[in-house]
Phi, psi and omega in degrees: 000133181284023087107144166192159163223133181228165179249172164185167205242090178218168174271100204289152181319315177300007169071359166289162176255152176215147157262129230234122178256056218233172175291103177253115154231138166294129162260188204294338197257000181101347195271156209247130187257096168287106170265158158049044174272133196255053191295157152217161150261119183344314174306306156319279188315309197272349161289348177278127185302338190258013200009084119002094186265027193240102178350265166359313211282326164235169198271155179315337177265350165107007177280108178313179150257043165305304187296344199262139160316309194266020146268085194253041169277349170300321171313293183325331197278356168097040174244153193232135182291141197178128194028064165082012192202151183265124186241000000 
């Protein structure tokens, strides 16, 4: 089954803007499967220094993970840990 994650950009019923993040798969019959859906909110997303376009990347309260240590999928993104932070 083919698999993709996509963002997209909507306007939540509550008049907030979000950016809205989920899983699209083809299932066996051809039909567009959606999943492992996600809003944040823009306001959020833009509080991160690196504005970060990736779900993971916050915590449930909308909060980044710049601070936390133990992501150290920031390394890979080519960021280095430093005064309390991935810089």
């Amino acid at each position: 089954m083919e698999q993709r994650v996509v963002a997209e950009v909507c306007v939540a019923v509550a008049g907030r803007i979000v950016t809205r993040f989920s899983t699209l798969e083809i299932d066996p019959n051809g039909k567009l499967v959606e999943s492992n859906v996600r809003e944040i909110k823009q306001s959020d997303m833009m509080k991160c220094p690196h504005f970060i376009m990736v779900a993971e990347h916050y915590r449930d309260d909308g909060s980044c993970r710049c601070n936390d240590r133990s992501h150290t999928v920031m390394q890979k993104w080519g960021y280095h840990w430093k005064n309390g932070g991935w810089k």
